[in-house]
C-alpha positions as CSV (number, residue, x, y, z in Angstrom):
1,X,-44.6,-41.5,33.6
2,X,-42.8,-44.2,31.3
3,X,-40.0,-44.2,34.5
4,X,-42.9,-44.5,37.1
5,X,-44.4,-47.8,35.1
6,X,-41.2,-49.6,34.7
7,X,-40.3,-48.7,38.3
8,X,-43.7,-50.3,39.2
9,X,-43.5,-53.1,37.0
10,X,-39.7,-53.9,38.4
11,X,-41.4,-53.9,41.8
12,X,-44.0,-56.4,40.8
13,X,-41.7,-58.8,39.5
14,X,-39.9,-58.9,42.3
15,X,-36.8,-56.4,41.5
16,X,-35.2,-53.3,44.0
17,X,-36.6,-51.2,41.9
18,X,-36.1,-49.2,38.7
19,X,-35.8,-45.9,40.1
20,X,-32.7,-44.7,42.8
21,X,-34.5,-44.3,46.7
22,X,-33.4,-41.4,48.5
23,X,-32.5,-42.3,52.2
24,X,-35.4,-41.5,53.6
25,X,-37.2,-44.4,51.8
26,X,-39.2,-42.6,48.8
27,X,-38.5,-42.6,44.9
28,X,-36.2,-40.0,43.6
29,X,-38.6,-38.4,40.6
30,X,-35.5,-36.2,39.7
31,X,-33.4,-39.2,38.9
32,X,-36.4,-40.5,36.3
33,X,-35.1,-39.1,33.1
34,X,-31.4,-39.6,33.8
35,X,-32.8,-43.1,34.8
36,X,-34.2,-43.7,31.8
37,X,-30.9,-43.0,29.7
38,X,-28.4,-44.6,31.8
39,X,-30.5,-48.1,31.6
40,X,-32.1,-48.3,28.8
41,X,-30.2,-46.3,25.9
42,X,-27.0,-48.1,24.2
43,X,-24.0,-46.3,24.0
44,X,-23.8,-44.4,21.3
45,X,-27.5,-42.8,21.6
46,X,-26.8,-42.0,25.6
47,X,-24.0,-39.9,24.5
48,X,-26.2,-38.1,21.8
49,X,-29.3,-37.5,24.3
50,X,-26.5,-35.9,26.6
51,X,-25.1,-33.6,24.1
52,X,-28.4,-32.8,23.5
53,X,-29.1,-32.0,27.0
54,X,-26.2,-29.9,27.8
55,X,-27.0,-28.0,24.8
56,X,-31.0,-27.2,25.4
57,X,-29.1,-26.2,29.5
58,X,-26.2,-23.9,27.6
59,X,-29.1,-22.3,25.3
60,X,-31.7,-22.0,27.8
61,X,-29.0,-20.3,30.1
62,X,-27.2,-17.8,27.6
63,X,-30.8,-16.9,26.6
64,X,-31.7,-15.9,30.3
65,X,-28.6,-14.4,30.8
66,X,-28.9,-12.2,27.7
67,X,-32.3,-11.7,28.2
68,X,-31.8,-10.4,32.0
69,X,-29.0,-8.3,31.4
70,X,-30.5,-6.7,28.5
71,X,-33.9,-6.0,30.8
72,X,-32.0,-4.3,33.4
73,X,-29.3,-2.1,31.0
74,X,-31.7,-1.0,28.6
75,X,-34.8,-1.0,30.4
76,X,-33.9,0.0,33.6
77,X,-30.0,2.1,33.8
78,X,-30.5,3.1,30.3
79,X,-34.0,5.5,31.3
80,X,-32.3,6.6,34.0
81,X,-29.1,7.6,32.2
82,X,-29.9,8.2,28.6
83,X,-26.4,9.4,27.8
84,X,-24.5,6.7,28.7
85,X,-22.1,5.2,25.9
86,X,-22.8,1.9,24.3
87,X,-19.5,0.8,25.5
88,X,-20.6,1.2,29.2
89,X,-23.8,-0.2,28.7
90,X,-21.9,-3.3,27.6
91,X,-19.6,-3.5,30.6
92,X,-23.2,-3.5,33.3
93,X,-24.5,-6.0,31.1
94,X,-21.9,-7.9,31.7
95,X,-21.6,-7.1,35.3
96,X,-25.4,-7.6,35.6
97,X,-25.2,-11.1,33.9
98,X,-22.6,-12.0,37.0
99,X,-24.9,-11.0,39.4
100,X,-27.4,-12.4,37.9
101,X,-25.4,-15.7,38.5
102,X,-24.4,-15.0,42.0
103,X,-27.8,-14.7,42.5
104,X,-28.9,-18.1,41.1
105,X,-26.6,-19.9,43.0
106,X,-27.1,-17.7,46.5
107,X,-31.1,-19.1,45.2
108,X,-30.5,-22.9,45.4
109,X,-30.9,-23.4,49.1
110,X,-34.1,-21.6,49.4
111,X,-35.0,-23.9,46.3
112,X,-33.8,-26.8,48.8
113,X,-36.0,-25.3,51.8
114,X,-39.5,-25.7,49.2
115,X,-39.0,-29.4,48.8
116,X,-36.8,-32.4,48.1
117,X,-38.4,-32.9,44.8
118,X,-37.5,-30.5,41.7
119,X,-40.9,-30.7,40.0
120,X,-42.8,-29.8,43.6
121,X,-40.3,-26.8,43.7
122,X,-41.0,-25.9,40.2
123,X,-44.8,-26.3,40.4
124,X,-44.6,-24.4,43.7
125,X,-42.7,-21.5,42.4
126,X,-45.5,-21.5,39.4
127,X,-48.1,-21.6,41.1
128,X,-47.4,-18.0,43.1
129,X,-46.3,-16.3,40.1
130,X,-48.7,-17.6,37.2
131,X,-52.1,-16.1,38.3
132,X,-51.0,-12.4,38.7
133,X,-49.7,-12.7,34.6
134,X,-52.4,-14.7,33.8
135,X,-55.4,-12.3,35.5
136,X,-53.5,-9.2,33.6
137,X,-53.3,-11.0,30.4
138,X,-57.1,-13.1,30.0
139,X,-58.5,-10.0,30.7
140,X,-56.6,-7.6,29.1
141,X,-57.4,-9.7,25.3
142,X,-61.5,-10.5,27.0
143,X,-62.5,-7.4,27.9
144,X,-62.3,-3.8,26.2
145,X,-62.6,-2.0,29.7
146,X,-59.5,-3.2,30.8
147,X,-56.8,-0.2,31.5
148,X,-52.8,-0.3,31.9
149,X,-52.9,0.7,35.3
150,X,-55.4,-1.9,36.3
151,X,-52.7,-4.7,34.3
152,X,-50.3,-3.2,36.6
153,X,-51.8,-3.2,39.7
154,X,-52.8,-6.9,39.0
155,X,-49.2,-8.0,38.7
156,X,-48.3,-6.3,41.7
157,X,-51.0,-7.7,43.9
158,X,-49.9,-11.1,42.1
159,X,-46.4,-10.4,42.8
160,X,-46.5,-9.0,46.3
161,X,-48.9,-12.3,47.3
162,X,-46.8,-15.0,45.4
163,X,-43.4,-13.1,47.7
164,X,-45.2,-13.5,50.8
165,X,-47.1,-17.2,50.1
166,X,-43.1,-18.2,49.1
167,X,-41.4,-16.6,52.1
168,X,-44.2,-18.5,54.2
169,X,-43.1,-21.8,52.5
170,X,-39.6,-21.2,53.1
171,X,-40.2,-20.1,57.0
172,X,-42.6,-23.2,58.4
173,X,-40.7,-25.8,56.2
174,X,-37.7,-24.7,58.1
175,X,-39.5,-24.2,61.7
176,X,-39.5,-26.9,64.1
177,X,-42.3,-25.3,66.3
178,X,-45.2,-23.2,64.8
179,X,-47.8,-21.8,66.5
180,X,-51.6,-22.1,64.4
181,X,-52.6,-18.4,62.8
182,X,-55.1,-17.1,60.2
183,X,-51.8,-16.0,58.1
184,X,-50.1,-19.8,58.4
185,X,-53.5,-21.1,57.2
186,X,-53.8,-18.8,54.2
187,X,-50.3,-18.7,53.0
188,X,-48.9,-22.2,54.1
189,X,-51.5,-25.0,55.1
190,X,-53.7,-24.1,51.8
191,X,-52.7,-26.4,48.9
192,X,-51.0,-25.0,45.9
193,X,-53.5,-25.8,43.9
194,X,-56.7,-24.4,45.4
195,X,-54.0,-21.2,46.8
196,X,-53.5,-20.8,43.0
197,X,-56.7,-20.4,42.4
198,X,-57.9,-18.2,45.1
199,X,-54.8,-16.0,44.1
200,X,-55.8,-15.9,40.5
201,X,-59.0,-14.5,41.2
202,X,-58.3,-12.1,43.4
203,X,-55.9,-10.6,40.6
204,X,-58.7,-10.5,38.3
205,X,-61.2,-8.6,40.8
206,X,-57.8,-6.1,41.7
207,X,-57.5,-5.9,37.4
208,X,-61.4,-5.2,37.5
209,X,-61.6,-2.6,40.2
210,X,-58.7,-0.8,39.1
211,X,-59.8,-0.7,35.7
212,X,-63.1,0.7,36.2
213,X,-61.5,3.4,38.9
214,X,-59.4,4.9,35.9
215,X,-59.2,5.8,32.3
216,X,-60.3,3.5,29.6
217,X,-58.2,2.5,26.9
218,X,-59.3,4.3,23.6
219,X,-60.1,2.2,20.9
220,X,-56.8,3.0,18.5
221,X,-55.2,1.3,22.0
222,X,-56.4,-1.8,22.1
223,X,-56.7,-2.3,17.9
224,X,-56.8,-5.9,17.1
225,X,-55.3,-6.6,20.5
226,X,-58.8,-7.7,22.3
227,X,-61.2,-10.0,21.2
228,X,-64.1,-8.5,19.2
229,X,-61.7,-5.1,18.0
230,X,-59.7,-6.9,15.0
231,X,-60.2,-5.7,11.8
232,X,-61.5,-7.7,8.9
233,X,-58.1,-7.9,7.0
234,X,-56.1,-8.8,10.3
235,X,-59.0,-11.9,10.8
236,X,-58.2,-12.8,7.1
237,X,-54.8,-12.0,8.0
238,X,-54.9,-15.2,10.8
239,X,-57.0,-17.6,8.4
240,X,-54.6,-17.5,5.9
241,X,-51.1,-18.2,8.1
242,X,-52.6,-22.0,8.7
243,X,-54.1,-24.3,6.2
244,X,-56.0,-28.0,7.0
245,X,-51.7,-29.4,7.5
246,X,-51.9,-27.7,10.2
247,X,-55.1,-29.2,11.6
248,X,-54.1,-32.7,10.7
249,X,-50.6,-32.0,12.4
250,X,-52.3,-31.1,16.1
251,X,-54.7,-33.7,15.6
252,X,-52.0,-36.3,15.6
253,X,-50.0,-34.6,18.3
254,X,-52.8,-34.6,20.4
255,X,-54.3,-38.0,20.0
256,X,-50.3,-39.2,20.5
257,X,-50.3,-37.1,23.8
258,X,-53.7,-38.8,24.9
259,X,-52.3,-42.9,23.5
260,X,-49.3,-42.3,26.1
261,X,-51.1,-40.9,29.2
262,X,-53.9,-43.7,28.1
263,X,-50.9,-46.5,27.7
264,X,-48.7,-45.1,31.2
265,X,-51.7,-44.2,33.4
């Protein structure tokens, strides 16, 4: 936002621009951030912000890394084959984690086939996998009825939809001649927004109907984990982790969060 107004306000008095163009003509948003602390850090605090960056990448990458290899060895070889030695385990972790890398990098021209712009990509990419989680999770803590199976069955649906509306972004954006269907205007021509809707409540009714069709969770199940089951020493439990610092401390990041949006609009 604070790249977007200076770019504006370069434009206005008279300037190419504050922002790199691409060669097509339009603004590069990727470029805003780096933008901002190529031009108008000094020196010394550039090189901080970029050590700072490289090491929020490195962490944010080892943690995925860890965190996938560990899901696959543990969760998934591991029940399969109980009895294999720790020392094995660590050599498919590590072979998973390279894989896992391949992968990534075998993924970055599909990312290039979504769009030109990262945050369009990332929004994009969100937008097909968010509703099927957030279906199984909003009801899972709102309503009592809700079973495992139905959960599951709502992230499948989710997932299996958020596959296909993605392989249909990647297939007409890379298609010079497309004929009109009923499956191009469901999973293509909708916007991401109202498609991410649509999609989220589908996975709620495929949650709901599941959930009624099998067994209900008893109640030592769901224990403090949906809303109206918590106990009374769990609720005073939660009242007493935050105190009125707490409140004061949201209140100013929130009315900080609204002066910028306010300030940039």
């Amino acid at each position: 936002m604070i790249a977007f107004a200076l770019h504006v306000e370069y434009q206005q008095n008279g300037a190419a621009g504050f922002l790199p163009v691409l060669a097509n003509g339009a603004v590069n948003a990727d470029a805003a951030f780096p933008t901002l602390v190529s031009k108008l850090l000094p020196a010394g605090v550039k090189g901080l912000v970029v050590c700072g960056i490289l090491a929020a990448l490195m962490s944010s990458l080892a943690s995925l890394f860890n965190s996938s290899a560990m899901l696959f060895t543990i969760d998934f070889y591991k029940r399969f084959k109980p009895e294999t030695p720790e020392k094995k385990l660590v050599i498919i972790g590590q072979v998973a984690t390279v894989v896992i890398v391949v992968l990534g990098i075998l993924w970055i021209p599909i990312m290039r086939s979504v769009g030109d712009v990262l945050y369009a990509y990332l929004q994009e990419v969100q937008s097909v996998l968010a509703p099927g989680i957030a279906a199984a999770f909003l009801l899972g803590i709102t309503w009592k009825r809700a079973s495992a199976k139905g959960g599951m069955w709502g992230l499948i649906a989710g997932l299996v939809i958020g596959l296909t509306r993605l392989g249909a972004k990647i297939y007409y954006e890379n298609v010079a001649v497309v004929n009109d269907s009923l499956f191009k205007t469901v999973f293509f021509d909708i916007n991401w927004l109202f498609f991410c809707g649509w999609m989220f409540l589908f996975c709620c009714a495929v949650v709901f109907v599941v959930s009624l069709f099998t067994r209900q969770p008893e109640a030592t199940q769901i224990q403090g984990l949906v809303f109206g089951t918590a106990t009374p020493e769990q609720k005073a439990a939660t009242r007493a982790s935050w105190n009125y610092w707490d409140v004061i401390h949201t209140v100013i990041i929130i009315a900080i969060t609204v002066a910028f949006y306010i300030y940039f609009w």
